[in-house]
Wavefront OBJ file of the C-alpha trace (Angstrom):
o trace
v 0.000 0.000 0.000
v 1.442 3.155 -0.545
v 0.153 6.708 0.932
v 1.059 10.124 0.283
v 1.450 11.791 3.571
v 4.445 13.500 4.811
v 5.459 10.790 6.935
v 5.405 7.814 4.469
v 7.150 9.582 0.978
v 9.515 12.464 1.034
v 8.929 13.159 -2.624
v 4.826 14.346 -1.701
v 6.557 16.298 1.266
v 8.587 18.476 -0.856
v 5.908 19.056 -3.423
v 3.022 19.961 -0.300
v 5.530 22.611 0.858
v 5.939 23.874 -1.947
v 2.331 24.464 -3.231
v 1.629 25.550 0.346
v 4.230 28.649 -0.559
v 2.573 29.220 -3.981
v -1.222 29.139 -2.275
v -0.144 31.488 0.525
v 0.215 28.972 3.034
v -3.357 27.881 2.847
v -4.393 24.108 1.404
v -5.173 23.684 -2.168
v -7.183 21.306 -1.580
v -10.605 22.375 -1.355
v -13.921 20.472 -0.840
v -17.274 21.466 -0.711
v -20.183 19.127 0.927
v -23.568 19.650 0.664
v -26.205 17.896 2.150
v -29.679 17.344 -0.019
v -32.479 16.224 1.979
v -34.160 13.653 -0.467
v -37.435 12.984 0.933
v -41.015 13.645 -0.293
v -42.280 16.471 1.263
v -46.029 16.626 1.269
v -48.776 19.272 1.763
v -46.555 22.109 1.095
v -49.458 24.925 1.322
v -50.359 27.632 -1.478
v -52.220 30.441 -1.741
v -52.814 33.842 -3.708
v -52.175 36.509 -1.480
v -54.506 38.918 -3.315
v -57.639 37.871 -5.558
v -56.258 37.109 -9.264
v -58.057 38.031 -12.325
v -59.700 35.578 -14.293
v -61.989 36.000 -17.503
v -65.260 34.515 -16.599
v -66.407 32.649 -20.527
v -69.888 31.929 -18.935
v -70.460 35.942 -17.805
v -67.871 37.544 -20.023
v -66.795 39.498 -17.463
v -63.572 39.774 -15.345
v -63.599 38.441 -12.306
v -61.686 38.514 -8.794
v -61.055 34.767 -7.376
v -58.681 32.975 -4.578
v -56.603 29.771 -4.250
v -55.336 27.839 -2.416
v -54.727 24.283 -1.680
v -51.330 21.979 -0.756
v -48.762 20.250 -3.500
v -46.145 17.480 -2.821
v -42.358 17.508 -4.473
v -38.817 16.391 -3.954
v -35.588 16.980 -5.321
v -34.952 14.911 -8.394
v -32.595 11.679 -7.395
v -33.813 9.559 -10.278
v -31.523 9.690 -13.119
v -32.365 9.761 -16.383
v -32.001 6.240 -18.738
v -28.162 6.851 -20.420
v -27.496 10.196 -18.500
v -24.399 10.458 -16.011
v -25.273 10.249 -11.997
v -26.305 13.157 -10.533
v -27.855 15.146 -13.025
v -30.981 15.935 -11.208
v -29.189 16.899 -8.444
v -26.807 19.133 -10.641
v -30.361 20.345 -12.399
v -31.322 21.465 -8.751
v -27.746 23.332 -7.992
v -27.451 25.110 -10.881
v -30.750 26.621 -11.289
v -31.817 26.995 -7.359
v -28.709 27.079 -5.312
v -26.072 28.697 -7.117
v -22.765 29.690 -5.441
v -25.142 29.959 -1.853
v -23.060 28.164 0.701
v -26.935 26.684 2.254
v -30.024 26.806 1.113
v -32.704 25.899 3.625
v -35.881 23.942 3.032
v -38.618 26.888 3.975
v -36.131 28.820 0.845
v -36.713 26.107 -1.404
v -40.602 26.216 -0.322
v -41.118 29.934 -0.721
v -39.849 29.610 -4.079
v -41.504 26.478 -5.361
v -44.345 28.577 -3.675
v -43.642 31.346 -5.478
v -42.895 30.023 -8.614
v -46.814 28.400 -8.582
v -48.377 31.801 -7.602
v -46.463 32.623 -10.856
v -47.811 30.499 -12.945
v -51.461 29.865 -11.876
v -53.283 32.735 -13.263
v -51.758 31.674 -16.582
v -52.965 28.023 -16.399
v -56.248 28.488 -14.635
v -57.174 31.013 -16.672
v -56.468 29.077 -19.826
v -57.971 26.065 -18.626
v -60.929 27.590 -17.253
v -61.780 28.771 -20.606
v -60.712 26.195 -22.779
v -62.972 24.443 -20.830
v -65.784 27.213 -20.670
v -66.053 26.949 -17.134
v -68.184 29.786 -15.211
v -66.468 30.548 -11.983
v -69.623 30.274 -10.313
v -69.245 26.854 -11.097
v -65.787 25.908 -9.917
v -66.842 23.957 -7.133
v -67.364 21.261 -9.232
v -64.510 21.309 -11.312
v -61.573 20.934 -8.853
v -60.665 17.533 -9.221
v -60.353 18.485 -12.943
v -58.585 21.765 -11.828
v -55.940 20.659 -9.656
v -55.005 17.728 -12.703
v -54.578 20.069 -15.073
v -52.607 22.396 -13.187
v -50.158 19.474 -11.741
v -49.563 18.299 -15.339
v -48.746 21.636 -16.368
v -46.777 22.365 -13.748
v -44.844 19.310 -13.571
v -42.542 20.150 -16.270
v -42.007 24.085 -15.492
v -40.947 22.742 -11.941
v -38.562 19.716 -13.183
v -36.635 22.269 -15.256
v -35.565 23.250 -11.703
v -34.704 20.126 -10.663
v -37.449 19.196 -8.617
v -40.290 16.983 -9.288
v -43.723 18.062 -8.069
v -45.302 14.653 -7.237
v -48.705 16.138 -6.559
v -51.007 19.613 -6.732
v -54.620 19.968 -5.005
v -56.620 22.819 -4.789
v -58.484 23.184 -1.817
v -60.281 26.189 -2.704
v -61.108 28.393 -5.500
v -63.032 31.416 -4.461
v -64.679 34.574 -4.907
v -64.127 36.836 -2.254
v -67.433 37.810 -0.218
v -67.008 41.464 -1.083
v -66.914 40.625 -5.150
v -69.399 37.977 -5.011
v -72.247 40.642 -3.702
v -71.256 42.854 -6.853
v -72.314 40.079 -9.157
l 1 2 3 4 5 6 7 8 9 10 11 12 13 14 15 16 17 18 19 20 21 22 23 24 25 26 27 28 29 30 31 32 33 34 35 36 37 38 39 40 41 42 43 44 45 46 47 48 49 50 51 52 53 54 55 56 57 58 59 60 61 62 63 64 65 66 67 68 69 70 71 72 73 74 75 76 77 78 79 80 81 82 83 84 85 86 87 88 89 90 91 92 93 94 95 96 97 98 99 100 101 102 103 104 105 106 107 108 109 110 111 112 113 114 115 116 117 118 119 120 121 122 123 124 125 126 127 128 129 130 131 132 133 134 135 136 137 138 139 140 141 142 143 144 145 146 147 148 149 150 151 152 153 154 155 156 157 158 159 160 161 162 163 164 165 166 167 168 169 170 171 172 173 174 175 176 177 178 179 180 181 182
């Protein structure tokens, strides 16, 4: 067996002192480890902080509505079939962490948080008319709702590398105030 330490070969000695002189004394040997919590975190809550607009195709009218409701993800582990290891975790790195030295979970929530409240006028609002469904009649669309926003979703979010494993509305609302105008 043969180690390169200082006390074992004189040959790695001479060459560690001297790239200690040329790094100013300090190691050149650096290593960064980071931890990545892998597990499925579930019923992550959402919710629009102020009523959204959305384009009523049963009244023709714009109206005010809330959401809100819970969504499930994880950072991708599962490597794609023929790519190198690791390359949803270097998805997730480049394009969340950057050069942060930590990155907490509640960060990673706000902005998968965030990042939904982004996109949900958007997709609501095109699905909701695609669709032609009245917002009076949301209630009993939510099922369909929630799908259509997780499958939309699902890629937007991967691209980030994290995979959003499932997306619920638990309400879809118009405020009291708004409702009493109609």
């Amino acid at each position: 067996t043969h180690v390169l330490n200082d006390s074992h070969n004189s040959s790695f000695s001479l060459v560690n002192k001297f790239a200690r002189v040329w790094a100013g004394g300090e190691s050149y040997y650096h290593c960064y480890v980071y931890f990545v919590n892998t597990a499925n975190w579930k019923d992550l809550p959402f919710g629009t902080r102020e009523p959204i607009d959305l384009t009523d195709p049963g009244l023709g009218l714009l109206v005010k509505v809330r959401a809100n409701g819970y969504y499930s993800c994880h950072i991708d582990v599962d490597d794609e079939e023929g790519s190198a290891p690791g390359v949803g975790f270097l998805r997730f790195f480049k394009k969340i962490v950057g050069t942060r030295d930590s990155f907490t979970t509640r960060e990673l929530f706000d902005y998968l948080r965030g990042k939904i409240i982004e996109r949900l006028t958007t997709i609501l609002g095109e699905t909701i008319i695609e669709r032609k469904i009245s917002v009076l009649q949301i209630a009993s669309h939510m099922t369909e709702l929630s799908n259509a926003m997780l499958e939309q979703m699902k890629p937007f979010i991967a691209d980030l590398g994290v995979i959003l494993s499932s997306f619920s509305f638990n309400s879809i609302n118009i405020p009291e105030e708004i409702l009493g105008e109609l």
